[in-house]
N, C-alpha and C positions, 0 to 999 in steps of 0.2 A: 173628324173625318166624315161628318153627316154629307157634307156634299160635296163628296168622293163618291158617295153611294151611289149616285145618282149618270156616272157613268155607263154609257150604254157600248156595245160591243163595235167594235167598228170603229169608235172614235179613236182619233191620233192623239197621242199621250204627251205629254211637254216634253215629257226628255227626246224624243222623236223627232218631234217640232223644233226641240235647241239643237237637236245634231244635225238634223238639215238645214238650218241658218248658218250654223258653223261650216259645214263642208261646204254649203255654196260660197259662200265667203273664201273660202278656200281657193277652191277652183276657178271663181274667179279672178283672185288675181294670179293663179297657177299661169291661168291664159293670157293675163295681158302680160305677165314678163314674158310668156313666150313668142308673144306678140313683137315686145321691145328686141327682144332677141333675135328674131329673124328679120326684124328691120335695119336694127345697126349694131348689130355683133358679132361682127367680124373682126377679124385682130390682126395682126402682122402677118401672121401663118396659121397653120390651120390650129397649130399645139395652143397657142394663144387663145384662138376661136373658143377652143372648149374649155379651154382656161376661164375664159368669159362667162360662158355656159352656166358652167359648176358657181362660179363666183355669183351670179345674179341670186340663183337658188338659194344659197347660203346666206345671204342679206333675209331671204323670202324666209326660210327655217327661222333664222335670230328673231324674227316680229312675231312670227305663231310660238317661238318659247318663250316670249311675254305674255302675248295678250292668253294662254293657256293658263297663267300662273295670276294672273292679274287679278282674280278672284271676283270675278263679276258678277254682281247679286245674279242678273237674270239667265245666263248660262249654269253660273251654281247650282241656285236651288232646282234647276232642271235636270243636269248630267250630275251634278254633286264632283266634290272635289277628288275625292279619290280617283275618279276615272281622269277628270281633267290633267291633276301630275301624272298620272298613268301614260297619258298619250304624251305632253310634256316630256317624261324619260325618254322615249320611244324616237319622239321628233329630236330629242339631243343626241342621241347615238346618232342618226341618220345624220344630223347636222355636223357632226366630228369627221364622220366619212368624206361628205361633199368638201367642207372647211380643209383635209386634207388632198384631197385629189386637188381640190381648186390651186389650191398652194404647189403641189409638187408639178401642175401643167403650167403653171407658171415660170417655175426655175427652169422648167423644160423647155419651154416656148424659147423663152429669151438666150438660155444655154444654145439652140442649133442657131437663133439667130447672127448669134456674134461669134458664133463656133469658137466655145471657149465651155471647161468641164461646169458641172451641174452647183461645186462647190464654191469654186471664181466665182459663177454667175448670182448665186445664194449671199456670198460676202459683198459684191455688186447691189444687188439688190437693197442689202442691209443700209444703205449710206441713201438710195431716195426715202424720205419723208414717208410718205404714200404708202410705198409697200414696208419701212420699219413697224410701221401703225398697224400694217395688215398681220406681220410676224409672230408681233406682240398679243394681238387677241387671236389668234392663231395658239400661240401656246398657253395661255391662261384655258382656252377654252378647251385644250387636249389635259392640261393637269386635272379640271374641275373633272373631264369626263373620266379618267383613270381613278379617282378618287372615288367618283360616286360608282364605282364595279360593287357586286353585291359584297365579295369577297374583302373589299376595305372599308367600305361604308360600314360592314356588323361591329364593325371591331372602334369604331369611332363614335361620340358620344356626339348627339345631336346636335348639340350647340357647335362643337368644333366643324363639324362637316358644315352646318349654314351658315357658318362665317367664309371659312374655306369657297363657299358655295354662292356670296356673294360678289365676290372678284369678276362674276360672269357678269356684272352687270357692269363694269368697266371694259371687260373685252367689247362688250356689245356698244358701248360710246366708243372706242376704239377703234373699231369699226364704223360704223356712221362717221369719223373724219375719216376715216381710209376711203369711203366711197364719196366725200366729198373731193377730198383731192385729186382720186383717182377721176379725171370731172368726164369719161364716154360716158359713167356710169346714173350719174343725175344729168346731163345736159348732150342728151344725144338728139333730142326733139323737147319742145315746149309743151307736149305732152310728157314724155317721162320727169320734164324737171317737175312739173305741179305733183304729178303721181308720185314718186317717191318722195317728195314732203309730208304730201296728204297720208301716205302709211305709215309714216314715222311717225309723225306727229299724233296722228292719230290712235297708234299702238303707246308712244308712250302716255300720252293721255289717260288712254285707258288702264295703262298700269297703273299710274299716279294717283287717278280715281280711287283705284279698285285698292289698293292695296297700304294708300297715304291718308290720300281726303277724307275715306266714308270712314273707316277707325277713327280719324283724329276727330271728326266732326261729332260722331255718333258719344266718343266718352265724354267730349265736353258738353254734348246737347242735355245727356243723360245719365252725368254723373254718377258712374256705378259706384258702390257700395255695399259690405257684410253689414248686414242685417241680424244672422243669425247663427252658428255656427252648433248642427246637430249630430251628439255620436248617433251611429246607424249600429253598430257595432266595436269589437274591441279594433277592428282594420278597417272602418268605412266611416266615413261621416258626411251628414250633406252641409252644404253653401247654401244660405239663403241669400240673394244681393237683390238689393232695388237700389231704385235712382229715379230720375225724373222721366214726366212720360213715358212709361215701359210702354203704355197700348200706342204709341206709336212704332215703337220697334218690331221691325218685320221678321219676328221669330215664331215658329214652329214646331208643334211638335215632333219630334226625332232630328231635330238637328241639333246641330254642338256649336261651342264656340273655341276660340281658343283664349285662354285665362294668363293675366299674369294678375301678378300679387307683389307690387315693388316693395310697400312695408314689412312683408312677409322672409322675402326671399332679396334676391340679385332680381335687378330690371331684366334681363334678357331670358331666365330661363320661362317655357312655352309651355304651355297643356291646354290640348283637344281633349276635354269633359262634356259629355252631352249634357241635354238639358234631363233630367230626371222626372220633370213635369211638366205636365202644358204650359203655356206661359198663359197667365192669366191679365194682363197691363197692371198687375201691381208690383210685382215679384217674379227672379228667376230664380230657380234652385237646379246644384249640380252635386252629383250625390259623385264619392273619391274611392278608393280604395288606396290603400297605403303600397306603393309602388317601387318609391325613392324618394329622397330625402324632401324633391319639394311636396308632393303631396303627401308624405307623411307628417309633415307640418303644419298643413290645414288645418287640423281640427284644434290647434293653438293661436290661429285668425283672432282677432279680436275684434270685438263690431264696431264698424264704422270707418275700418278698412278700406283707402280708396281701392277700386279693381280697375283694370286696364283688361278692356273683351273686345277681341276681333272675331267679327260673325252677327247674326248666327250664320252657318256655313251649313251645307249638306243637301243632298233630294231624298231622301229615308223621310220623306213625309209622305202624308196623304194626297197631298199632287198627282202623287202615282199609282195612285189606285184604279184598278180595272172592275172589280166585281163586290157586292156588298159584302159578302164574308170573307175573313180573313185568318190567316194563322200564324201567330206571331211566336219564333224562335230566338230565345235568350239564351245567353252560356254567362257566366260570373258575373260581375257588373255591366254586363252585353244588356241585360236587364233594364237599364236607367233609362234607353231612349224609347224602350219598348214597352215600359211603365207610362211614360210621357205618353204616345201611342193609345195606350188604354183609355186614358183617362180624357181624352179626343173623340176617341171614339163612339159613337152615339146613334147606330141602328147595325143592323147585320147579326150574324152570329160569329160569335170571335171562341179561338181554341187557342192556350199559350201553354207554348215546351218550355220548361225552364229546367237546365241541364247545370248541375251543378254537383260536386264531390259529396256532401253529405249535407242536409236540411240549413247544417247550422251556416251554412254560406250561401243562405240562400239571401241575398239581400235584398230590403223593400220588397219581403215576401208578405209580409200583414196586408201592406196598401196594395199589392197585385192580386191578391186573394178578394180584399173587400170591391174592387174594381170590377173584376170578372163577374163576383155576386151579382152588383148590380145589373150588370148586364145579361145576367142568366149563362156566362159562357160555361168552358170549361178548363182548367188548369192541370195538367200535368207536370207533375216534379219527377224531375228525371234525375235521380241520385245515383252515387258509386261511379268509382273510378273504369275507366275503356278498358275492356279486354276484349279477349273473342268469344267472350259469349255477353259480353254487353258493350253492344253497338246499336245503342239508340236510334241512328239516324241513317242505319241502312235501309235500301225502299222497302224492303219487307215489312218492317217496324216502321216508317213511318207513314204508310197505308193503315199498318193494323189501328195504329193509333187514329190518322183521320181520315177515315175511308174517301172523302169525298177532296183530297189533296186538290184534286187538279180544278175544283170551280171554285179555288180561294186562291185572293191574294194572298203571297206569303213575305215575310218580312223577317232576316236573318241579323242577327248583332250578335257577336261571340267574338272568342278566340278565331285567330285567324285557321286554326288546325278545324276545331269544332264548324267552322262557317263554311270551308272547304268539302267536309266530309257531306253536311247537308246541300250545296250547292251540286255536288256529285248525285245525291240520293234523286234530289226533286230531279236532275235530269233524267235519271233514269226512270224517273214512273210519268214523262212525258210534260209536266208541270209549264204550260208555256210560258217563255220567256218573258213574255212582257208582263206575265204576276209574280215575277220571284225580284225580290227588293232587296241588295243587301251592300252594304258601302264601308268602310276600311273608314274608323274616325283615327287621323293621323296626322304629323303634319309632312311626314315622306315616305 
């Protein structure tokens, strides 16, 4: 983090600078569909008209729920991915909305036109080409949305929901022939046909990059590999892996990757484990806690392990640093990216909460002790289970603790309950927004 430090007040921070590239992007083409649309979108009747309307939009939603998920190093490591599926969710509800009104002013449009009921014109429709294509990603993409409700998603085991959760990428080519056939919609002016090539083409580019190329390219460039496999304790163990060229690898302290282990486990099951240490271009190390059966099996890796790593992913680095001192907040193995953090770190005065049941789970407590040493900081171990009368991270207690909160960056990894409760506190002792750092390592 040395030169992070070196930030001065005033300056616009990357995540800033990625979200205003993203929103004009945005907006920009918000304006030229509206453009197309009031040039030739007009329809038979007016039901049609708006039929049209909603329908453009809903093309416009399906390319921002790629290129959001695409995982683009340089959006990434600026907004970080959590936030990215965040808005992701948020543009797919909204997309289920438009995707339905678009649909039902359709069966409406055409029902007054032939003056025949809504369900004739529905079983009508089903027999053109065009609109069965439309029907079809139509309902794929109302299942996927009913599924991911928080209320079915908890109860469903990840791997089955992202299978389930793929199918949306065939509604989405299911659509791209609906709007080719459907031809007002590419071929109303030789501008809109080049434009809507140019956005497809170029969103799904970007996912293919982003989410095919730069993995396949990066494991073969740089053949991961266990190296070493260390108990941390009776429920913790770290991952050593190198491979070729690591100091080419664009990794960071406090980001994560996602891990598979095909000799270990099934090809498909995923784990977001941050990195536990700087990365240094020889070695990466990710330190586990024993969760479920695939990372209870780590620490029976045996070395030389091929590994399969997509990432590194996240903005939980020093990019986002505003002011030289910082205060760094761990809860259980929340610790790994904020250890990593430490040992980056290289002027400032640094202060670390480490919130944890009892000492004995305090993980990669030796090497955050000897860390901080160096640095002259300071460590708090915050033991024993929440009650009401221990509440660590109310702003009363966490003033007492660092009187001077509000002229440090702060940096939160925990439980999502524990991360919550501090994100409440710093708000309320005023802590501005743009130094409070905290990101959900996940993969939904």
């Amino acid at each position: 983090m040395a030169n992070s430090c070196q930030v001065r007040r005033g300056t616009v921070l990357p995540d800033v600078v990625a979200q205003r590239a993203l929103w004009t992007f945005v907006t920009v083409n918000v304006v030229i569909v509206e453009v197309l649309f009031l040039t030739a979108g007009a329809g038979k009747n007016g039901t049609l008209t708006a039929a049209k309307f909603f329908g453009l939009h809903t093309a416009l939603l399906m390319l921002f729920q790629l290129l959001l998920v695409a995982r683009l190093p340089w959006l990434d490591r600026r907004i970080g991915m959590d936030r990215l599926t965040g808005w992701h969710r948020w543009v797919g509800f909204t997309l289920v909305w438009t995707l339905l009104t678009h649909g039902t002013l359709v069966v409406l449009g055409y029902a007054r036109l032939d003056d025949a009921s809504m369900l004739k014109t529905l079983i009508a429709l089903s027999g053109v080409p065009a609109s069965l294509l439309g029907i079809l990603a139509a309902v794929l993409v109302i299942v996927v949305a009913v599924v991911s409700t928080r209320s079915l998603r908890r109860r469903l085991r990840y791997e089955t929901w992202h299978g389930g959760h793929l199918t949306l990428y065939l509604a989405i080519g299911l659509s791209f022939v609906h709007q080719l056939l459907e031809t007002t919609t590419f071929t109303a002016s030789g501008f809109a046909r080049i434009y809507w090539w140019a956005l497809w083409l170029f969103t799904f580019g970007a996912f293919v990059a982003g989410r095919v190329v730069v993995p396949v390219w990066r494991n073969v460039h740089h053949r991961f590999q266990v190296a070493a496999v260390v108990p941390e304790s009776g429920n913790v163990v770290s991952i050593h892996v190198t491979g070729r060229h690591l100091d080419r690898l664009p990794a960071r302290a406090g980001q994560f990757a996602i891990w598979r282990f095909p000799g270990h486990h099934h090809w498909w099951p995923a784990n977001p484990f941050s990195l536990s240490a700087a990365p240094n271009g020889q070695s990466l190390r990710l330190t586990v806690r024993a969760a479920g059966s695939t990372s209870a099996g780590l620490r029976h890796l045996p070395v030389g392990t091929r590994v399969f790593m997509e990432g590194p992913y996240g903005a939980f680095t020093s990019l986002q640093r505003t002011r030289p001192d910082a205060l760094l907040i761990a809860g259980g193995v929340g610790i790994t990216p904020i250890r990593a953090l430490l040992e980056e770190e290289a002027t400032g005065d640094v202060v670390v909460l480490y919130r944890v049941r009892s000492a004995h789970d305090a993980v990669l407590i030796d090497e955050v002790r000897d860390l901080i040493a160096a640095r002259g900081g300071r460590l708090h171990l915050l033991t024993g289970r929440t009650s009401a009368g221990t509440r660590p991270f109310e702003p009363d207690n966490l003033q007492a603790l660092v009187p001077d909160i509000t002229e440090r960056d702060v940096y939160v990894c925990g439980p999502p309950a524990m991360t919550s409760a501090v994100l409440g506190g710093l708000r309320e002792l005023n802590v501005p927004q743009r130094q409070v750092h905290a990101e959900k390592f996940s993969l939904a």
